[in-house]
Every structure is written in structure tokens, then in C-alpha cells.
N, CA, C and O of each residue as an XYZ file, in Angstrom:
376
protein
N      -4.907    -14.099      1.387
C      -5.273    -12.738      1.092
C      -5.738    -12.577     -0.337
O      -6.716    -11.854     -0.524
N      -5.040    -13.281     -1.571
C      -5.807    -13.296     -2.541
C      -6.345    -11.728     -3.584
O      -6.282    -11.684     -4.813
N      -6.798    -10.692     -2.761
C      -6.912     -9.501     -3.405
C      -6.314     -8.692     -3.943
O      -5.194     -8.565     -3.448
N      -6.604     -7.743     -5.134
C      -6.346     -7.325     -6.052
C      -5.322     -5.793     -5.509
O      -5.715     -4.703     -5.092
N      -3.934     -6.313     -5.742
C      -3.249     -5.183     -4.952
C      -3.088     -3.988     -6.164
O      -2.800     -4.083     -7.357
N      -3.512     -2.453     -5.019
C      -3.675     -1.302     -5.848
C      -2.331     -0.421     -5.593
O      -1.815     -0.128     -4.514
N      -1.944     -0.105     -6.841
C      -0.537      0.889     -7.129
C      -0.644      2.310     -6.884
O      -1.426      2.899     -7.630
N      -0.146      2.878     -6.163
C      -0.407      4.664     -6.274
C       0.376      5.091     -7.249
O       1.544      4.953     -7.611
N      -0.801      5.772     -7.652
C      -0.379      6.368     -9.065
C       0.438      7.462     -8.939
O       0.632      7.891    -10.076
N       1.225      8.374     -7.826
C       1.839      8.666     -7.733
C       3.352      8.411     -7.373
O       4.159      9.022     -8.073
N       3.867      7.569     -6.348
C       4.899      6.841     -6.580
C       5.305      5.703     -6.269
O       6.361      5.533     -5.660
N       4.190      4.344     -6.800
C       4.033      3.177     -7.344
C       3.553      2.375     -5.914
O       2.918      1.321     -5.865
N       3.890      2.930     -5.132
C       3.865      1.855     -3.992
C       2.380      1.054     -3.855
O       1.301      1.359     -4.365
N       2.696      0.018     -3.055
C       1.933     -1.383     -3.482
C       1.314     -1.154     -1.961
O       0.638     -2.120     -1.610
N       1.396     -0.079     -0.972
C       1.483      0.321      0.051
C       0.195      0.955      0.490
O       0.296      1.789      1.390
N      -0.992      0.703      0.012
C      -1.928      1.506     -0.185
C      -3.024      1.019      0.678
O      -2.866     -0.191      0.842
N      -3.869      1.371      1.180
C      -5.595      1.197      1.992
C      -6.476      2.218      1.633
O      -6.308      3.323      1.117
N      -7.816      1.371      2.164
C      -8.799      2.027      1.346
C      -9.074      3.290      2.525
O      -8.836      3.170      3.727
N      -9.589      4.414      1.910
C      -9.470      5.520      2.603
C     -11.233      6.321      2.565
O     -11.340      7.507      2.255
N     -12.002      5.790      2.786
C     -13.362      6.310      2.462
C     -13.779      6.278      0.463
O     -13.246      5.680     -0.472
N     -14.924      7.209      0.544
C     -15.255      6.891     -0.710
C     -15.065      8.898     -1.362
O     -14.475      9.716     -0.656
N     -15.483      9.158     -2.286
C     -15.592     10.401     -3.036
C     -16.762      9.965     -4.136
O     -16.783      8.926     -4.795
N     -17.451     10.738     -4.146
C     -18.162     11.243     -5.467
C     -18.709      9.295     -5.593
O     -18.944      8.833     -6.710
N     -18.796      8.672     -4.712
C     -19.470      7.163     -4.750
C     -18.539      5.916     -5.201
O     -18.777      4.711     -5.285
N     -17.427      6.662     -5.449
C     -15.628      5.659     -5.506
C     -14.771      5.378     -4.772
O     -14.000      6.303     -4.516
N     -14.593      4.505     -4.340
C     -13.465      4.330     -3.528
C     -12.025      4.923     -3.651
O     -11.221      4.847     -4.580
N     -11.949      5.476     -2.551
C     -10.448      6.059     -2.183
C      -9.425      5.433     -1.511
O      -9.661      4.942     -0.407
N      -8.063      5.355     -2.112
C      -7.058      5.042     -1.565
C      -5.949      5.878     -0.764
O      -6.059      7.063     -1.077
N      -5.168      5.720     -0.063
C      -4.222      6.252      0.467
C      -3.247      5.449      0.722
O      -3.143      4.482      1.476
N      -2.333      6.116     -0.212
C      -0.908      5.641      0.034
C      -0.009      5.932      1.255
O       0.473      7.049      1.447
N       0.179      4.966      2.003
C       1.392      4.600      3.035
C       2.524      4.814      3.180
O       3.144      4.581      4.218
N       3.084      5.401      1.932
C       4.474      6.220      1.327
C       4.246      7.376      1.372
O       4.636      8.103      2.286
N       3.398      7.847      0.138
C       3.597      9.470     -0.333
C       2.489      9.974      0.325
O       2.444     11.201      0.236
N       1.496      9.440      1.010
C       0.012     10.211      1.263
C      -0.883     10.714      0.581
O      -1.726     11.554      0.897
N      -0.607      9.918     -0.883
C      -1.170     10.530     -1.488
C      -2.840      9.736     -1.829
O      -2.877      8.537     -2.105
N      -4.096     10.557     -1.763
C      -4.807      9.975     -2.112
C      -5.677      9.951     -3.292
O      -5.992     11.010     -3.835
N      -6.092      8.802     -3.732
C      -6.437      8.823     -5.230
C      -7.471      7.766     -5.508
O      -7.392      6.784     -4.770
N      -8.432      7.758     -6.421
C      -9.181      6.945     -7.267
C      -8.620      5.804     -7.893
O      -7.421      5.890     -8.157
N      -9.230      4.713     -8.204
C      -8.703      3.933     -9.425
C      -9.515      4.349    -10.582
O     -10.728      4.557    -10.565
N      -8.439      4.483    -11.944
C      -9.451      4.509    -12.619
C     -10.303      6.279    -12.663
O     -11.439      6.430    -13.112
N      -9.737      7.043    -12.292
C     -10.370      8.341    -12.190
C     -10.298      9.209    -13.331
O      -9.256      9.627    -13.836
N     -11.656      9.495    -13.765
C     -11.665     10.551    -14.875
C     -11.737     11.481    -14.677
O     -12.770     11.835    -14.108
N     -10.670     12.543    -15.014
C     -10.771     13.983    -15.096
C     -11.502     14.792    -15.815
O     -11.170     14.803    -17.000
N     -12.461     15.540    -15.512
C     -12.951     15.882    -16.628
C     -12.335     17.229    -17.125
O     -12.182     18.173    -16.350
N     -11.987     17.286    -18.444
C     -11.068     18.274    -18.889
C     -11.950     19.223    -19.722
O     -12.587     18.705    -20.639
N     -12.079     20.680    -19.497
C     -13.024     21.851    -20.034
C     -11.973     22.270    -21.487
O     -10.743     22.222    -21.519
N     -12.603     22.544    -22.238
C     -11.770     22.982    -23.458
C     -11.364     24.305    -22.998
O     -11.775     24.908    -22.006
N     -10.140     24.823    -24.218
C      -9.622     25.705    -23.854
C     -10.632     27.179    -24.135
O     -10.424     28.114    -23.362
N     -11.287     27.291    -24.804
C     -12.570     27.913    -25.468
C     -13.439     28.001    -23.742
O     -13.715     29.103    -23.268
N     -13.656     27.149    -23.252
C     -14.379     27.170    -21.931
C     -13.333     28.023    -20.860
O     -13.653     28.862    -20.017
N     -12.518     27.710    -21.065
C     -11.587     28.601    -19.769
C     -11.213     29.540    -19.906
O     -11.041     30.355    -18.999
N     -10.901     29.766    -21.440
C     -10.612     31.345    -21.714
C     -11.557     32.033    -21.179
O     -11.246     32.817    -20.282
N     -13.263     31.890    -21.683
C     -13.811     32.532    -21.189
C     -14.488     33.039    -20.270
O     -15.143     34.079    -20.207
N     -14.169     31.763    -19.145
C     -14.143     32.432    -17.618
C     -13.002     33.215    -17.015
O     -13.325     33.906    -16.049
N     -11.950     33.244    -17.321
C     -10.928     34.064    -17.306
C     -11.364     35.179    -17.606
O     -11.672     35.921    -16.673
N     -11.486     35.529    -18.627
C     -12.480     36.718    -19.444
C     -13.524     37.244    -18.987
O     -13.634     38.469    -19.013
N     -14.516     36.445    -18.472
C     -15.330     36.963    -17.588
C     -14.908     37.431    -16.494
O     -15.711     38.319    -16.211
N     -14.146     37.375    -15.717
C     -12.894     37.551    -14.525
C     -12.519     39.111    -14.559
O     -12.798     40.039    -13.800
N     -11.563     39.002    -16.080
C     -11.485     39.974    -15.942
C     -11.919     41.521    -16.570
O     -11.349     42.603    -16.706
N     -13.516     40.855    -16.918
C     -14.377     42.216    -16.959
C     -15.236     41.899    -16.168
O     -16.397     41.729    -16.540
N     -14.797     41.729    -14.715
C     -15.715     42.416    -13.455
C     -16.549     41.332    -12.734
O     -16.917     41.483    -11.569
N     -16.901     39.984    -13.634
C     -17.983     38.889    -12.849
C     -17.286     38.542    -11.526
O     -16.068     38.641    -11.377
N     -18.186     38.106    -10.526
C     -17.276     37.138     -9.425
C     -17.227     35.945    -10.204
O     -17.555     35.576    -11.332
N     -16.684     35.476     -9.159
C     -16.505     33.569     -8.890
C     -17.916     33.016     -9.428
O     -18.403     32.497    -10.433
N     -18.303     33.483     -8.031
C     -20.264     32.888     -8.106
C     -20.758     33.062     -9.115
O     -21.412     32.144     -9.609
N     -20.609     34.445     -9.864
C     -21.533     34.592    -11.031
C     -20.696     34.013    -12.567
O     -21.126     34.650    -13.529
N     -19.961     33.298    -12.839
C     -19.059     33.107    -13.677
C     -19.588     31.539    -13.059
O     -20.782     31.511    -13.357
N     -19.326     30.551    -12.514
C     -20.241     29.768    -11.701
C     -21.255     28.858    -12.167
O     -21.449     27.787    -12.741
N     -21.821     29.888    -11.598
C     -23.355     29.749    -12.333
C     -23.789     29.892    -14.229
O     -24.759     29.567    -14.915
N     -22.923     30.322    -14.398
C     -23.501     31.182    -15.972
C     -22.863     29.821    -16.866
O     -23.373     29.324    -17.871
N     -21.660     29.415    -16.208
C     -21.291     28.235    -17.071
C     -21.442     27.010    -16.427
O     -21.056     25.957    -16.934
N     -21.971     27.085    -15.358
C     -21.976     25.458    -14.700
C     -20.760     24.602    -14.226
O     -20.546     23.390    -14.227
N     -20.213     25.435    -13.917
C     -18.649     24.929    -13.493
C     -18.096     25.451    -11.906
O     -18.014     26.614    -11.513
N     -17.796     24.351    -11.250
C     -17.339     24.943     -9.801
C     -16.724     25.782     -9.601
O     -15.885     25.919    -10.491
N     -16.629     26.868     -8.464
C     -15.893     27.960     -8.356
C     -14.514     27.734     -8.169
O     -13.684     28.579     -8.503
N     -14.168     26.504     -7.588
C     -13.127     26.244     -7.015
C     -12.247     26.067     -8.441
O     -11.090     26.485     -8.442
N     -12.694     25.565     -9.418
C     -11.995     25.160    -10.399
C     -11.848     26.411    -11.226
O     -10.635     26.382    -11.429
N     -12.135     27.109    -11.619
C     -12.454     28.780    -12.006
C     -11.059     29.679    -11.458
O     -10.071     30.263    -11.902
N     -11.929     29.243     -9.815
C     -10.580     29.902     -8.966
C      -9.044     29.746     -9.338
O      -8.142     30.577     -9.233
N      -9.002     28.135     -9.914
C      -7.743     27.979     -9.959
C      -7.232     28.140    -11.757
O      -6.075     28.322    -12.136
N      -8.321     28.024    -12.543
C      -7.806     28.492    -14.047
C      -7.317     30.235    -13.652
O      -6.310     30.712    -14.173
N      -8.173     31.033    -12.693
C      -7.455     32.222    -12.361
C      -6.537     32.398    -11.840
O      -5.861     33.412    -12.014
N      -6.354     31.817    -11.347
C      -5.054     31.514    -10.067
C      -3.720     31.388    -11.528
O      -2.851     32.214    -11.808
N      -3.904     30.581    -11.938
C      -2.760     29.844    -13.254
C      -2.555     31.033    -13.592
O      -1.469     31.494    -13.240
N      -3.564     32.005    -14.434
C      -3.591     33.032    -15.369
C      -2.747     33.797    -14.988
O      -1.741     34.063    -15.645
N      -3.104     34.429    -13.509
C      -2.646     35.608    -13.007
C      -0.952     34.995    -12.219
O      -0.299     35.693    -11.444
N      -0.669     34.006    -12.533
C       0.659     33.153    -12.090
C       2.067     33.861    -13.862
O       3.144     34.415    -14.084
N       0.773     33.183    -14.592
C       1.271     33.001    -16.025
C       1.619     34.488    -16.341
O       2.618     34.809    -16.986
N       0.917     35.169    -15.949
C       1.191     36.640    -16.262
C       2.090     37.629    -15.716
O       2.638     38.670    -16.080
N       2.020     36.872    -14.674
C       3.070     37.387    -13.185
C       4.614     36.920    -13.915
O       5.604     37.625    -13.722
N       4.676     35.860    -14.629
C       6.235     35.573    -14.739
C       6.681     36.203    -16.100
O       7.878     36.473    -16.196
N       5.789     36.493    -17.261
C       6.119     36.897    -18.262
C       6.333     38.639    -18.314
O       6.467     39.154    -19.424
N       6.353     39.348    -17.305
C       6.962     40.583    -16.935
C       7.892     40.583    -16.893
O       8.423     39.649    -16.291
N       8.705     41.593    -17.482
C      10.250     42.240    -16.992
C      10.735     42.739    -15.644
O      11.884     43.161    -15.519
């Protein structure tokens, strides 16, 4: 067998197969946790200056789509810096 055994980076297991590809990378899936993952995967991380101000745009009135578009950033990811916000705000109430 000889090949290069891959670790899930979530909880280590040596337990892993290849699971299709993403974005032109191979995907794994772990046999333990289910979890599936990249080797080697870069996140790309938006500064905080970038998220504030889709937040901000949020909440003076833009959608998703148009907040989106204006910065070049998926909705889905938007969705969820809003999602956080309105989490973050939710717990710091009395």
C-alpha cells in the first residue's frame, strides 16, 4: 500500500477516504467524525474593516445580494458575519 496516510484535522483519525473534489482539491472524509476536509486548506480571512462594513451595510437597509455584489464577497459568508453579529448582540442584553 505504500501511500501517504491523511490525518483529519478534526479528530486525528488515520481513518480517512477520498471523498470527491471542491473548488479543484481533493476531499477527504473521515470514518470517525464525518468530518470532511481539504489538505492543506486556505481560509481566506476578510479583515475586520471588511466585515464591519457589511454588517453596517446590513444594518442601514442593503440586502444580502446587494452588499454581495458591492464588495465581492459571497452571500453566504455575509449571512453568517450577520448571523454572529445579531448572536453577539443577542447575549450582551440584560
Amino acid at each position: 500500500m505504500g501511500g501517504k496516510t491523511v490525518k483529519c484535522p478534526h479528530c486525528e483519525s488515520e481513518r480517512c477516504v477520498k471523498n470527491g473534489k471542491a473548488n479543484g482539491k481533493q476531499t477527504y472524509l473521515c470514518k470517525e467524525c464525518y468530518y470532511r476536509f481539504t489538505i492543506n486548506a486556505s481560509k481566506r480571512k476578510y479583515p475586520f474593516k471588511v466585515r464591519r462594513e457589511a454588517v453596517n451595510m446590513y444594518k442601514e437597509g442593503y440586502t444580502l445580494t446587494e452588499i454581495s455584489k458591492k464588495l465581492d464577497i459571497k452571500v453566504q459568508t455575509i449571512h453568517h458575519w450577520v448571523k454572529k453579529y445579531r448572536d453577539l448582540r443577542g447575549t450582551k442584553k440584560n
